[in-house]
C-alpha positions as semicolon CSV with decimal commas, in nm:
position;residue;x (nm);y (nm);z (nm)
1;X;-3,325;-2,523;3,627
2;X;-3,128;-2,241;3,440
3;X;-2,768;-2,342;3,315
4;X;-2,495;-2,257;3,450
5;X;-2,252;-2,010;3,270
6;X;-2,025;-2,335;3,223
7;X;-2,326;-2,538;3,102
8;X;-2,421;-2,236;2,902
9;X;-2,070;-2,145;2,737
10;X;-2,066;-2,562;2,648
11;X;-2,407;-2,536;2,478
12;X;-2,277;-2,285;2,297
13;X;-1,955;-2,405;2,178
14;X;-2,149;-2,735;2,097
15;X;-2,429;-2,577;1,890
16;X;-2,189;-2,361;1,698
17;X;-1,960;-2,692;1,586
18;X;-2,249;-2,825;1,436
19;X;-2,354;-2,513;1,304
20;X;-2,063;-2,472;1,040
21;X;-2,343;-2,553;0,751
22;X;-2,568;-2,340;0,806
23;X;-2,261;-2,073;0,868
24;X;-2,122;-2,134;0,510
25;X;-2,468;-2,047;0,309
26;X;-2,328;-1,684;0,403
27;X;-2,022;-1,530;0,226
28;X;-1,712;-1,590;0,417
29;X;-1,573;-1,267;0,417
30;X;-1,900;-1,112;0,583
31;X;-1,817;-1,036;0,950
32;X;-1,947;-1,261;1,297
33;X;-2,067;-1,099;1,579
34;X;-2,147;-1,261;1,892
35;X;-2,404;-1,185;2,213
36;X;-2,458;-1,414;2,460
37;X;-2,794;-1,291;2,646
38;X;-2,932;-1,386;2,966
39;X;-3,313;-1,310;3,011
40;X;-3,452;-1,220;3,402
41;X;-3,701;-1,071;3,617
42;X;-3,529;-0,821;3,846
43;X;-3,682;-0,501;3,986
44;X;-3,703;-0,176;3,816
45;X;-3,793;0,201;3,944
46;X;-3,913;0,414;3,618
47;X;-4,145;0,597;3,707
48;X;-4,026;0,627;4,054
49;X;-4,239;0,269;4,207
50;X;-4,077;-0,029;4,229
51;X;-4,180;-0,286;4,008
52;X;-4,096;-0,605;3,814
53;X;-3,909;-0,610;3,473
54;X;-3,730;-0,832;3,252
55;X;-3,359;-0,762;3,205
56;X;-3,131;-0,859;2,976
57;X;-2,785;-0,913;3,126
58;X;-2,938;-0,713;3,410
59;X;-2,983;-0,388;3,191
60;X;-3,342;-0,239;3,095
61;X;-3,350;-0,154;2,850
62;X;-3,143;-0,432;2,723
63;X;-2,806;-0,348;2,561
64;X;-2,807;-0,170;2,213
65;X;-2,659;-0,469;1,881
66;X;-2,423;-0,270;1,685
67;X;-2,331;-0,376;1,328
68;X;-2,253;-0,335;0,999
69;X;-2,420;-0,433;0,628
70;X;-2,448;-0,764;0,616
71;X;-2,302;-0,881;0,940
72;X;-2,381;-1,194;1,077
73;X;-2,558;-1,172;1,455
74;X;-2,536;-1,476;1,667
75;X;-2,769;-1,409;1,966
76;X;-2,746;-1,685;2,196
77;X;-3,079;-1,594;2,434
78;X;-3,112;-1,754;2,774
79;X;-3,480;-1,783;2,900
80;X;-3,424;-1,748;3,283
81;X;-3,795;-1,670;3,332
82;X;-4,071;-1,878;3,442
83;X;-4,271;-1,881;3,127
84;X;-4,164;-1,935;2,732
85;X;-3,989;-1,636;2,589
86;X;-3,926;-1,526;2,230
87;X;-3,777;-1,160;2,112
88;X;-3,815;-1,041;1,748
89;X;-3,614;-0,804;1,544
90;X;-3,835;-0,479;1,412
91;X;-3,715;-0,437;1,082
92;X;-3,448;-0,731;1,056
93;X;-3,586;-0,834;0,734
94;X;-3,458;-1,197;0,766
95;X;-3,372;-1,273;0,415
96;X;-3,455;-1,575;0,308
97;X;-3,500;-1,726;0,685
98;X;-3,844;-1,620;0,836
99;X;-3,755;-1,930;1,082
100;X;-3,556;-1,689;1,258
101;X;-3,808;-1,365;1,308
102;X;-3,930;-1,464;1,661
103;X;-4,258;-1,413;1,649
104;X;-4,530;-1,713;1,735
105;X;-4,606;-1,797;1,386
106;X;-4,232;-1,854;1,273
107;X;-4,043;-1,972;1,629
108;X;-4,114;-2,171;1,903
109;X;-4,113;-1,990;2,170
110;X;-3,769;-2,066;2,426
111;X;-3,896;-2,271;2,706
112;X;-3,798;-2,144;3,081
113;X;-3,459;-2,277;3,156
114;X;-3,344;-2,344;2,817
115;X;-3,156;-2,151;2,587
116;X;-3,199;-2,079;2,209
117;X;-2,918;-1,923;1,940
118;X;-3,061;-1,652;1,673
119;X;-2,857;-1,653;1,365
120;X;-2,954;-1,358;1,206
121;X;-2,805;-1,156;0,894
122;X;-2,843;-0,833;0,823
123;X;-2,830;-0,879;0,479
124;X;-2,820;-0,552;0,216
125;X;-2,974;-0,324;0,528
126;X;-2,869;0,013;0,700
127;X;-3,013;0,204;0,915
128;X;-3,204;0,221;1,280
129;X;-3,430;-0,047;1,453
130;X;-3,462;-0,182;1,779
131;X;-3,592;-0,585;1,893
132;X;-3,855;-0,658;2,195
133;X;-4,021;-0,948;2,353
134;X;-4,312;-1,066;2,121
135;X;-4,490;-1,326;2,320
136;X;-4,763;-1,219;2,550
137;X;-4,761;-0,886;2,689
138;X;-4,361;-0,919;2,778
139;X;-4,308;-0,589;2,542
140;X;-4,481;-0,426;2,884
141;X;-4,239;-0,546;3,107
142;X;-3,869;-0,420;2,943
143;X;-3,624;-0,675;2,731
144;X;-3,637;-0,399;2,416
145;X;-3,327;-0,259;2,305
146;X;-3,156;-0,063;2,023
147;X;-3,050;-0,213;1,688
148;X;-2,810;0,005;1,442
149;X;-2,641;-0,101;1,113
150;X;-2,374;0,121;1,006
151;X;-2,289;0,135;0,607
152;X;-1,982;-0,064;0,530
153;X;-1,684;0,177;0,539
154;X;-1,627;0,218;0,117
155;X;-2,069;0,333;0,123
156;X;-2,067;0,714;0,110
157;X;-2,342;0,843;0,411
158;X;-2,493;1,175;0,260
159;X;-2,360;1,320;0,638
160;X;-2,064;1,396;0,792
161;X;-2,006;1,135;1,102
162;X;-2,144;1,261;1,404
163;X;-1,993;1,384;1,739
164;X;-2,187;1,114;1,916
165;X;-2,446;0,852;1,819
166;X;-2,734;0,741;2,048
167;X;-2,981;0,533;2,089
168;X;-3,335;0,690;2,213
169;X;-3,653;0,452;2,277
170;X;-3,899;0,603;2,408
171;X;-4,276;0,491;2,489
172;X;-4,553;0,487;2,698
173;X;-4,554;0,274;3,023
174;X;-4,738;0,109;3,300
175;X;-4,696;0,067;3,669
176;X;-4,841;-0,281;3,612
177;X;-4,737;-0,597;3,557
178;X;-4,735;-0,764;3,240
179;X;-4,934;-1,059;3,334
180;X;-5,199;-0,830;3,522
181;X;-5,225;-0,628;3,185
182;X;-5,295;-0,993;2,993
183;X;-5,538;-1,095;3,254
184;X;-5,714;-0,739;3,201
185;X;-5,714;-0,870;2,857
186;X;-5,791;-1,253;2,850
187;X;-6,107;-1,107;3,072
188;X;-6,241;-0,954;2,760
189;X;-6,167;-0,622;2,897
190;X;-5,959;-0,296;2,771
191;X;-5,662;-0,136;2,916
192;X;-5,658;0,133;3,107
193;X;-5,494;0,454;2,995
194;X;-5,101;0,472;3,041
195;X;-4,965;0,610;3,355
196;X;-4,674;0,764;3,213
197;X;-4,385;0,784;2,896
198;X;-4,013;0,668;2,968
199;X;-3,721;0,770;2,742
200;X;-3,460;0,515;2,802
201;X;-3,646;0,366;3,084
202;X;-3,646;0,638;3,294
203;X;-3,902;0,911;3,408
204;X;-3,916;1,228;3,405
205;X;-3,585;1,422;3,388
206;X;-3,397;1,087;3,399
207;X;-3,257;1,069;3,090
208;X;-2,958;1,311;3,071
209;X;-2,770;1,352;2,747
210;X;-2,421;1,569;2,790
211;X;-2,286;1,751;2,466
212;X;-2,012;1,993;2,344
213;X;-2,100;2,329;2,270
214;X;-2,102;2,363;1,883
215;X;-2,089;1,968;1,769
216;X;-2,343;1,773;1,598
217;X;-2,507;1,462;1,732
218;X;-2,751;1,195;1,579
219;X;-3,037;1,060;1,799
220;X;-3,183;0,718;1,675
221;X;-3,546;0,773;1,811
222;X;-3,762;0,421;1,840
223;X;-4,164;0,404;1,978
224;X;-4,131;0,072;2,166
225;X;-4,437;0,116;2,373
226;X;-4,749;-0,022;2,372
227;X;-5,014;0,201;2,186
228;X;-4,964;0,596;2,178
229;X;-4,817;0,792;1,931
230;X;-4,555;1,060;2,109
231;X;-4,409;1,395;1,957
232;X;-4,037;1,409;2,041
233;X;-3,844;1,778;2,075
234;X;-3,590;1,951;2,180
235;X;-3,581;2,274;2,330
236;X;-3,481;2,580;2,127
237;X;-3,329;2,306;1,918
238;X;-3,390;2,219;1,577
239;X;-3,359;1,836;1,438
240;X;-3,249;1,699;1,063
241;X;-3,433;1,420;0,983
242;X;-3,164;1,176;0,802
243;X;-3,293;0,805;0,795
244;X;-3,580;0,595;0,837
245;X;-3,565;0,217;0,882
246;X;-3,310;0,198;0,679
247;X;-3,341;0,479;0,417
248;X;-3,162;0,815;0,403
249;X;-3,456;1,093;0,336
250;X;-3,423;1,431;0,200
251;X;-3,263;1,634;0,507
252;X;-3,570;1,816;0,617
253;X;-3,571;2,023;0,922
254;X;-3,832;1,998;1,202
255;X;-3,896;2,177;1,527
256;X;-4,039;1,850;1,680
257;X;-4,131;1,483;1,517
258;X;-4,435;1,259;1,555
259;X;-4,318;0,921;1,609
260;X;-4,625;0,662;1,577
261;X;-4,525;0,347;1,786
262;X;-4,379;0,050;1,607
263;X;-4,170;0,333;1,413
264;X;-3,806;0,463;1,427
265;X;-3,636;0,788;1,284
266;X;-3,284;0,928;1,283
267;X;-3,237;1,278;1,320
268;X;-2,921;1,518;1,343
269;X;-2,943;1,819;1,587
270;X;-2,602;2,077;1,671
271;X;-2,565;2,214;2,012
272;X;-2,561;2,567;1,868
273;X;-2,747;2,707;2,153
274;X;-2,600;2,962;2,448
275;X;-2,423;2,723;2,698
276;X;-2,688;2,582;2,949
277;X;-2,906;2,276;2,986
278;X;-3,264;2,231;2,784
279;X;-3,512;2,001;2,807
280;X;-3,562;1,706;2,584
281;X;-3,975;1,645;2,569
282;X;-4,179;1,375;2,470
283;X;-4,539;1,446;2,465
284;X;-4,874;1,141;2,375
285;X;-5,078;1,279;2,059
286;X;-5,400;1,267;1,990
287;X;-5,472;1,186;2,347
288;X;-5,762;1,341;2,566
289;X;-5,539;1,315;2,853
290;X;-5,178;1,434;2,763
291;X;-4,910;1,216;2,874
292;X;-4,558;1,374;2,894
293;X;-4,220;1,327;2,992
294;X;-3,909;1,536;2,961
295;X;-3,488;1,412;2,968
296;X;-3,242;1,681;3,037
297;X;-2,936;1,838;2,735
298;X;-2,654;1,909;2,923
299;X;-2,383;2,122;2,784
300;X;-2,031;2,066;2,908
301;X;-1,985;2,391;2,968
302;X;-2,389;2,475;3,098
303;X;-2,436;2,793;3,315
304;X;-2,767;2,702;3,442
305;X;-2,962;2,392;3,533
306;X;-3,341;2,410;3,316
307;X;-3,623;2,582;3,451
308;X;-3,936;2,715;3,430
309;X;-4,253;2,451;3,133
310;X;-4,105;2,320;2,920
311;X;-4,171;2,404;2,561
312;X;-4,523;2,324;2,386
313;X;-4,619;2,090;2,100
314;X;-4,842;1,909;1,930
315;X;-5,187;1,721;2,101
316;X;-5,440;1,611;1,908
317;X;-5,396;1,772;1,558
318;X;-5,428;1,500;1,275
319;X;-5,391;1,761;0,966
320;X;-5,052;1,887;1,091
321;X;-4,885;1,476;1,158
322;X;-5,064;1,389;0,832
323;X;-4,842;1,683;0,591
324;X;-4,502;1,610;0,798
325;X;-4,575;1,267;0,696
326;X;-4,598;1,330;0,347
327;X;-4,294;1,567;0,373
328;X;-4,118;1,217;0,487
329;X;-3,943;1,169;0,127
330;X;-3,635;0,951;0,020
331;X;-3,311;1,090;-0,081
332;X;-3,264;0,939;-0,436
333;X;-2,932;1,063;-0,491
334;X;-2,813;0,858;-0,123
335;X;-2,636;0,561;-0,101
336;X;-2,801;0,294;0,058
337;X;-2,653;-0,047;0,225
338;X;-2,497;-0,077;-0,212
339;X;-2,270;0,199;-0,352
340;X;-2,567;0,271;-0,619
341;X;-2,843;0,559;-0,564
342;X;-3,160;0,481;-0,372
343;X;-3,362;0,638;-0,652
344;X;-3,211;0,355;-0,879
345;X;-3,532;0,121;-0,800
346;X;-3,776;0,297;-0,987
347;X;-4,135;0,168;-0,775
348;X;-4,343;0,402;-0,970
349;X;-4,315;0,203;-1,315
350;X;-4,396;-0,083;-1,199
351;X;-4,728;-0,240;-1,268
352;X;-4,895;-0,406;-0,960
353;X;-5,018;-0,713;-0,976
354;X;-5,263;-0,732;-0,682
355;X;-5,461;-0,510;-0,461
356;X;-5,527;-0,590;-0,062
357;X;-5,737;-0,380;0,145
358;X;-5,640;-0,419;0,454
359;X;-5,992;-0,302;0,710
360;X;-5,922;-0,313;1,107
361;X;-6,248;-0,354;1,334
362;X;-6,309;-0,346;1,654
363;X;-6,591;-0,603;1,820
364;X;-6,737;-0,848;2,069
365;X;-6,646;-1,245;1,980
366;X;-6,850;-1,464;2,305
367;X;-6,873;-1,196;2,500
368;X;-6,495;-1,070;2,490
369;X;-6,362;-0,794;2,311
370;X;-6,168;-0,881;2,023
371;X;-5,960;-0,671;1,686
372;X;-5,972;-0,799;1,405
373;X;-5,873;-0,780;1,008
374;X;-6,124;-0,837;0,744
375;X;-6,357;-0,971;1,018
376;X;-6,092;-1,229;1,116
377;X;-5,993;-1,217;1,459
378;X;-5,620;-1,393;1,461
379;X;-5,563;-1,696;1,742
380;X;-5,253;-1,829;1,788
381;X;-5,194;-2,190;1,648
382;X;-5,036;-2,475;1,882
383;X;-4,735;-2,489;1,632
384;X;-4,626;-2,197;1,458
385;X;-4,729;-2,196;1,062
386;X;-4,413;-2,175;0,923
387;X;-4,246;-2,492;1,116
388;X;-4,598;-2,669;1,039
389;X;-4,586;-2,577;0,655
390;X;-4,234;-2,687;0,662
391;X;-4,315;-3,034;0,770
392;X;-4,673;-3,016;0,566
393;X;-4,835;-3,061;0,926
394;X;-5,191;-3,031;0,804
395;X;-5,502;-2,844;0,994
396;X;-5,254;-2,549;1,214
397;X;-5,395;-2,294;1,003
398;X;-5,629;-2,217;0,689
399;X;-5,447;-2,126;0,439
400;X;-5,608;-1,774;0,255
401;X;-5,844;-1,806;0,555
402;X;-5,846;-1,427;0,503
403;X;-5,961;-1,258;0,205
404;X;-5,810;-0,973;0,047
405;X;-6,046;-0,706;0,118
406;X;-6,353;-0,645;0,353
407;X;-6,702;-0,848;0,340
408;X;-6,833;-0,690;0,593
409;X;-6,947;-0,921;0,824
410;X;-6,898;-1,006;1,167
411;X;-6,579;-1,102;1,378
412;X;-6,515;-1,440;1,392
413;X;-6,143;-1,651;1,558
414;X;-5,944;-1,835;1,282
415;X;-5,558;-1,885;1,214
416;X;-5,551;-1,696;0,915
417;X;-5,248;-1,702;0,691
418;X;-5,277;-1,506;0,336
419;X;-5,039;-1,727;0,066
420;X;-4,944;-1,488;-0,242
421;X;-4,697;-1,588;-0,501
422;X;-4,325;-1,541;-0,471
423;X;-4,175;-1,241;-0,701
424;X;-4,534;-1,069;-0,702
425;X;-4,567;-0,677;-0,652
426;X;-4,872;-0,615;-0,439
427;X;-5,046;-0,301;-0,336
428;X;-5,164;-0,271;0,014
429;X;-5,411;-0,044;0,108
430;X;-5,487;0,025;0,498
431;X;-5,847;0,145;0,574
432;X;-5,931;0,278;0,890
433;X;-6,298;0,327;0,983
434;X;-6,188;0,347;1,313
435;X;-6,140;0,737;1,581
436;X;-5,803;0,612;1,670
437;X;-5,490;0,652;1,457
438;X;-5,365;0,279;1,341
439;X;-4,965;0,194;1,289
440;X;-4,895;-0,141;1,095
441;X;-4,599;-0,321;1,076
442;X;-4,499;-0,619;0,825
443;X;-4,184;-0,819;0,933
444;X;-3,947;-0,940;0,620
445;X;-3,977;-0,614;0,422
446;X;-3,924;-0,278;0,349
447;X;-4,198;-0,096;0,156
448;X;-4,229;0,222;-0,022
449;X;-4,530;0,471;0,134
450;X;-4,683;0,618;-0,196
451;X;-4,977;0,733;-0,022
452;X;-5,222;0,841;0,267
453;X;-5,547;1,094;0,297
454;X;-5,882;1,087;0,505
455;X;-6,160;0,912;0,406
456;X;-6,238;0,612;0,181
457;X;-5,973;0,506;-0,018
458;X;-6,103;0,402;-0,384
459;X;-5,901;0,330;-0,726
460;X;-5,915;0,750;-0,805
461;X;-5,665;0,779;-0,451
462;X;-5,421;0,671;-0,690
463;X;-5,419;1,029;-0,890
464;X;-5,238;1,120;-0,580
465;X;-4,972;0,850;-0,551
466;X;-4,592;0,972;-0,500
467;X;-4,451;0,776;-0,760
468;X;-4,103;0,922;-0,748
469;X;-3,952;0,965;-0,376
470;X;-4,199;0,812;-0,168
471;X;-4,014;0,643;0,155
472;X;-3,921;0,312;0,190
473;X;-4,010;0,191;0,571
474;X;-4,110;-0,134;0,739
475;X;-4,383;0,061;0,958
476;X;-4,616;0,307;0,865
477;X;-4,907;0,480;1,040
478;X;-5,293;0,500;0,943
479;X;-5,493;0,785;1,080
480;X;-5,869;0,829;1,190
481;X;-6,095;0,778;0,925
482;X;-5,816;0,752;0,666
483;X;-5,620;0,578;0,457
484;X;-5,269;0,423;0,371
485;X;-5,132;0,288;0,080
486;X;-4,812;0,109;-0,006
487;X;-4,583;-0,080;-0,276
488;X;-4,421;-0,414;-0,180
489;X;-4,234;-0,629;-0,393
490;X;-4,269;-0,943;-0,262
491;X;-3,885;-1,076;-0,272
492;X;-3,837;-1,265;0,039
493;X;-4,032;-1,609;0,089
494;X;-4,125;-1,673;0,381
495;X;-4,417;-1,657;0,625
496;X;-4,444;-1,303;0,731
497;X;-4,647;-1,117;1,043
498;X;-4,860;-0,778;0,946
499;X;-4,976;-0,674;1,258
500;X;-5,072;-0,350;1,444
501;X;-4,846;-0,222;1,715
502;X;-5,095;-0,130;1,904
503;X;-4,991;-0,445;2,118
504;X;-5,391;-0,518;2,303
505;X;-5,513;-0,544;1,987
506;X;-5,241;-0,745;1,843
507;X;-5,279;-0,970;2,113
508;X;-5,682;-0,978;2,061
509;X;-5,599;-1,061;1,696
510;X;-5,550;-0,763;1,486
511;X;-5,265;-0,945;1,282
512;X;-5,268;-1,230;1,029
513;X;-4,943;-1,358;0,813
514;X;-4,896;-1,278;0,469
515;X;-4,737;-1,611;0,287
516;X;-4,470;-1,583;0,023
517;X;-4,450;-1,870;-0,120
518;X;-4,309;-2,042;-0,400
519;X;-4,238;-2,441;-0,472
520;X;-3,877;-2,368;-0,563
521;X;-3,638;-2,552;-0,360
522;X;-3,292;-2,358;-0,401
523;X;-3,147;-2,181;-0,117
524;X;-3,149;-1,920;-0,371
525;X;-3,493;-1,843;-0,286
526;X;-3,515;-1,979;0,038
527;X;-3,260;-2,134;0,356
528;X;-3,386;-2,475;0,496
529;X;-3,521;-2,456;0,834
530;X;-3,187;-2,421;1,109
531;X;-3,065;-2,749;1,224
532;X;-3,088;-2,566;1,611
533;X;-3,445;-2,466;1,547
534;X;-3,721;-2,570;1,844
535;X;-3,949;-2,798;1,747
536;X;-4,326;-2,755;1,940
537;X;-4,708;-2,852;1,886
538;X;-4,772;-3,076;1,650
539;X;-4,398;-3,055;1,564
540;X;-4,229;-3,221;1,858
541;X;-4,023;-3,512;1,820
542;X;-3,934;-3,434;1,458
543;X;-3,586;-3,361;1,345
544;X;-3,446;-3,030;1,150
545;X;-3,201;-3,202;0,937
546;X;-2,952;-3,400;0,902
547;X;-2,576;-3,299;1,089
């Protein structure tokens, strides 16, 4: 049975006595802030038809996290469901502490009734990111919310402060359940297409944003659905880009923005327009079918309600998202989370020191479609890898059980885990053979996008490298019969999950996790595993630590 709030508050209290250790590896003067979360089904109406969610605290989407650099987040999570629940932080970058990330090869998952405590820090980061349910197809069903991290008061932001900040996640949605979706799946089957794109979880002309007349207001846009890309707009309004995941970019203007899913953006927009409301549009690209949704700007002092279409964009050309991409450039002169420039980490010089080609494929494994990387299809292990390496519990994965580039041959099942050295600065190189635009994600980092083109990528792609102001993100998109490249310097051990966010295909194994590892023993490099972590698998009945 769930606890009780008493039962619940005493858990807490309890865990957080015994906690004080783990507490003090953090500097003292960096600020606490607590959430106590409690996860349920309850009923939800977004596209107008009843249907079951998950809530957090009641709310879908769940409540926004508001910090600062290098807060300290205590997330006590309640699993008041009927099955194991986990959420994960998109961009969180978990220094130090992949035990924490909350995805099935670093956590076990929260069992139903029980109750689990995230201590998370968001160590040297700024910027806009949101968290979701990562187990199963529960991203389908709600419990996704906003993350922000404001710069710590004495950081100059290259923008005045804002009339109003929000939080906009947006994505495409089904009238489904979430464990009818996974059985369409565990039948070997594909989805269907999406019946229809929620901003906020609401339909259309639910979302309703009021404004002054003559005030500028920042929108922190997030993709947390489950596969399309959407165009977001504004009517007769233009937008400033200003940050994404984390880094200030050059202040470019743009009469609408593709946001792949997986990704987030920040964008400034002033309600310089004639008094009157206008319609806020989100549109699926490179769709055959366009879905689309629109929200409603209100101006306080609006003479008219909207009327009439609303306002065109984008469908299904590839050559116009690829150059706003590559327009997508950090501001080097910007502060980031530190008072120094961003520009003061020159990538560009830096000589690589390994090259992975990263190939998705699409195929049949006994009878049932499966996704796959490098011909390895990814299965879940019994114990998640990271607990499992921690306690050298041998035979829950295969360790470089993936190479580093394409064979060629068939799809096969295998826990694959990819162990590269600690302090290395890899090159990662996405190829797409595929019609369908790709959008990869890799937990623990932030890496700079130097490059992307159709075709085969081959050593001569690196003539056209950015070496100087390419972006530094944590997701980045692939499209048809193209390529991506990136930099990554590979500070953070840890065990860390690339996977695509097109979530059917990360659940039919289009992910593996890329190792950092190093034999060092100093928390310097790396924090012991938490004395409240869950132990599963192979893993049960150990203990943590020592109180």
């Amino acid at each position: 049975m769930p606890l009780n709030l008493a039962g619940k508050t005493a858990v807490l209290c309890t865990f957080l006595c015994v906690s004080v250790s783990i507490i003090s590896i953090v500097k003292a003067e960096d600020p606490y802030r607590f959430f106590d979360w409690n996860v349920t089904y309850g009923f939800i109406y977004p596209l107008g038809v009843r249907q079951q969610g998950i809530l957090i605290n009641g709310q879908f989407p769940g409540p926004d996290i508001h910090s600062v650099t290098n807060d300290n987040l205590i997330i006590n999570v309640y699993n008041s469901l009927d099955e194991p629940f986990l959420l994960s932080w998109n961009g969180i970058q978990q220094r130090r502490n992949s035990f924490e990330d909350g995805v099935i090869g670093t956590t076990c998952p929260i069992p139903p009734g029980k109750n689990f405590t995230y201590i998370l820090q968001v160590k040297d980061q700024i910027g806009s990111f949101y968290y979701f349910p990562s187990l199963g197809f529960h991203k389908a069903a709600g419990a996704f919310g906003g993350i922000r991290i404001l710069s710590r008061p004495r950081i100059p932001v290259p923008f005045d402060d804002p009339a109003g900040d929000y939080t906009v996640l947006i994505g495409d949605w089904y009238l489904s359940n979430h464990t009818d979706l996974k059985a369409v799946l565990e039948g070997g089957r594909k989805l269907p297409f999406p019946d229809g794109i929620l901003i906020n979880g609401r339909g259309r002309n639910g979302y309703y944003l009021t404004v002054e007349q003559g005030k500028t207001y920042r929108l922190r846009i997030s993709n947390v659905g489950l596969q399309n890309s959407l165009n977001f707009r504004i009517q007769n309004h233009k937008m400033k880009l200003v940050e994404v995941e984390g880094t200030h970019t050059l202040q470019t203007t743009y009469s609408s923005l593709d946001v792949h899913v997986g990704q987030s953006y920040s964008v400034l927009f002033t309600a310089d327009q004639p008094g009157q409301d206008y319609y806020i549009v989100v549109t699926s690209r490179f769709t055959s079918t366009v879905l689309n949704t629109t929200g409603i700007l209100h101006y306080s002092n609006s003479a008219g309600a909207v009327s009439g279409p609303f306002p065109g964009g984008p469908t299904i050309e590839v050559d116009w998202s690829l150059n706003q991409a590559r327009s997508i450039r950090t501001n080097l002169t910007a502060s980031g989370p530190r008072p120094n420039p961003q520009g003061s980490y020159h990538y560009g010089i830096i000589n690589t020191t390994r090259t992975i080609i990263v190939a998705n494929s699409a195929g049949q494994v006994n009878g049932k479609q499966r996704y796959g990387i490098n011909s390895v299809s990814f299965i879940a292990p019994d114990t998640p890898m990271k607990i499992a390496d921690y306690f050298k519990i041998q035979g829950v994965f295969k360790e470089n059980g993936i190479t580093d580039r394409p064979y060629g041959g068939g799809l096969y099942l295998d826990t694959a885990v990819l162990t590269v050295p600690y302090r290395a600065y890899v090159e990662i190189v996405f190829q797409n053979d595929e019609d369908i635009l790709q959008s990869w994600h890799l937990d623990g980092y932030s890496f700079f996008v130097v490059g992307m083109d159709g075709g085969q990528w081959t050593t001569a792609s690196r003539d056209q490298y950015n070496l100087r102001d390419a972006v530094a993100r944590c997701t980045t998109q692939v499209y048809p019969n193209s390529w991506t490249a990136i930099y990554i310097p590979l500070d953070n051990v840890g065990m860390w999950n690339l996977r695509t966010e097109f979530w059917a295909r990360q659940y039919l194994g289009q992910q593996f996790y890329l190792r950092v590892y190093t034999d060092s023993t100093s928390l310097r490099d790396e924090f012991p595993i938490p004395k409240n972590a869950l132990l599963c698998g192979r893993a049960s009945g150990r203990r943590t630590r020592p109180l």
